[in-house]
C-alpha positions, 0 to 999 in steps of 0.5 A: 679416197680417190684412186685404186689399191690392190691390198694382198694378204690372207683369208681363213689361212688362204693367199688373198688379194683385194682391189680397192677402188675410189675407197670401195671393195671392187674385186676380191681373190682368194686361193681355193682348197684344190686345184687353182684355175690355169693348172696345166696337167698331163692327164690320161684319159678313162672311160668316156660317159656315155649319154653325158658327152663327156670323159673323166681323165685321172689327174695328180689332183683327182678326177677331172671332167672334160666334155668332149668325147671324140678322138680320145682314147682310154688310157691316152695322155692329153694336155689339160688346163683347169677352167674353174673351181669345182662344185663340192664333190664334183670333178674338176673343170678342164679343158684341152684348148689351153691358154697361156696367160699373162700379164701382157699377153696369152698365147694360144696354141692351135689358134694361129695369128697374133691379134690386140685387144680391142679395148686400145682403140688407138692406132700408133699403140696398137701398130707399136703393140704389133711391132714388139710382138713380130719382133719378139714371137715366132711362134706357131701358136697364136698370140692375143696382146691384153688390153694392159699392153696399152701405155706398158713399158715395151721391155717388158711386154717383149720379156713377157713375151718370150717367157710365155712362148718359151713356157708354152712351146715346152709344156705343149711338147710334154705329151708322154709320161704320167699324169702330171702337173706342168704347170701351176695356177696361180695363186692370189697374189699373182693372179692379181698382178696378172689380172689388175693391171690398172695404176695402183698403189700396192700394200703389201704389209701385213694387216693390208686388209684390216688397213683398208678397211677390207675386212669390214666389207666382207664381214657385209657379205655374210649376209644376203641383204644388199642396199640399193639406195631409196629404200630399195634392195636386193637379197643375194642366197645360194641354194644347192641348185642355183644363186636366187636373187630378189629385188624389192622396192622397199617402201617406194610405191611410185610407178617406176619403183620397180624400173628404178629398183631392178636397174639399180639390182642389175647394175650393182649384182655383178660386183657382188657375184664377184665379192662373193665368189659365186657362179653357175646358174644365177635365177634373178626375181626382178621387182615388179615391170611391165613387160614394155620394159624389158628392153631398158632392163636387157640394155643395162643388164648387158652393159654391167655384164660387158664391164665384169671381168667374169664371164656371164651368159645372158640366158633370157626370160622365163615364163614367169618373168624372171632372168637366168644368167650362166655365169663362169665359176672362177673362184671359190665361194667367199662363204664357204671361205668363211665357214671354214675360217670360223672356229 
């Protein structure tokens, strides 16, 4: 089936959201047990940890970790923005330098100047953007216009505008009191909308999962084999300390079978890091290569890269050949999703 839709639903009791593209499961949200990334809080600062760089602040939701140290004081109030899921027993991510995102826009206090995406290319929409954004913010802060802004109904790229400025200007003044949650994350479904701004037809009806076929995807996931075509694949495992993955060639004894299998592994691994809701240090064994080639390797490796929606850092080689990737951890894991869905 041609085209996208984003079936919305629930997963082990959780809000979800799933894209679906040209028939296949391209992206999956799904709420975490704790805090949900963009949560805004008020958070009054405790002791720094010395030798770690960082401070924990006592938050409504628990200890949060935020790696800086200087200019902060025990017992100051500091406005927070949740980064990410935290690892199981850890405090949660935050940082000060808090964004205010939308579907159409983010305003960025402390950073000044209003910028368009780079992805609209054209001219005359990107001066008609900019025309609506002088119109509609006068703001200190700073203001990106997202790459959804392209093609967008200008009322509602104005409106959204304004609620976010309006929205930003009040929780940034709102430094005095306790810790507080300002604002909310968002869940799944909002998320969603926020983030899958492609042309999309929308289920909304209960057993939108099991409809498109969503459910059967994911059962896929609980285990680490992932095919590659030509007998070729790739296994995907989680250990305490990293996500290892290996690529095998299968029954291809040909030169290029392990060229062929590690681009085909590359190429296909962000989605599946996505599916699967894993971050962190990812360790990859890619099926045997000489070394002349690893600049193809790179080459694609940072192309799939560039078109993942999550952030991940290229890391390099390590003496005995394999790639290291650091990758963002903005949502919780799918099988500890599942293990809890499980009776």
């Amino acid at each position: 089936m041609k085209g996208a839709t984003i079936a919305l639903g629930e997963l082990g009791g959780r809000e979800a959201a799933a894209l679906i593209v040209d028939g296949r499961l391209d992206d999956l949200f799904i709420d975490g047990a704790g805090a949900l990334p963009g949560t805004i809080y008020r958070g009054i600062a405790g002791r720094p940890m010395k030798g770690q760089g960082g401070i924990f602040f006592d938050t409504p939701d628990g200890p949060a970790y935020l790696r800086q140290i200087k200019g902060i004081s025990p017992g100051e109030a500091r406005i927070l923005q949740v980064t990410g899921f935290p690892e199981p027993g850890k405090a949660i991510p935050v940082t000060d330098r808090v964004l205010f995102k939308s579907r159409y826009g983010i305003v960025t206090p402390g950073a000044p100047g209003i910028n368009v995406s780079r992805a609209i290319r054209d001219s005359d929409a990107r001066d008609a953007i900019l025309e609506i954004a002088h119109e509609e913010y006068g703001g200190a802060d700073g203001l990106i216009l997202r790459s959804s802004c392209d093609g967008a109904d200008p009322d509602a790229i104005a409106e959204d505008i304004r609620e976010m400025s309006a929205l930003a200007a009040a929780v940034m003044a709102d430094t005095a009191g306790p810790a507080e949650v300002l604002v909310e994350g968002d869940g799944a479904h909002a998320r969603a909308w926020r983030e899958w701004a492609l042309p999309a037809e929308v289920d909304r009806e209960a057993g939108a999962f099991d409809r498109h076929g969503v459910l059967d995807e994911i059962e896929a996931l609980r285990g680490p084999h992932v095919p590659l075509g030509g007998g070729a694949s790739m296994a995907v495992e989680v250990t305490r300390a990293l996500v290892a993955v290996d690529v095998n060639t299968g029954g291809d004894t040909s030169p290029a079978a392990g060229v062929k299998a590690t681009l085909a592994a590359l190429r296909a691994l962000p989605r599946q890091l996505r599916l699967r809701g894993l971050g962190g240090l990812v360790t990859i064994d890619p099926a045997p290569i000489p070394k002349k080639e690893r600049r193809q390797i790179e080459g694609a490796l940072r192309a799939a890269l560039k078109a993942d929606s999550v952030e991940t850092i290229f890391a390099g080689w390590t003496p005995m050949g394999n790639i290291e990737l650091q990758r963002k951890r903005d949502r919780p894991a799918l099988a500890d999703i599942l293990r809890q869905e499980a009776p």
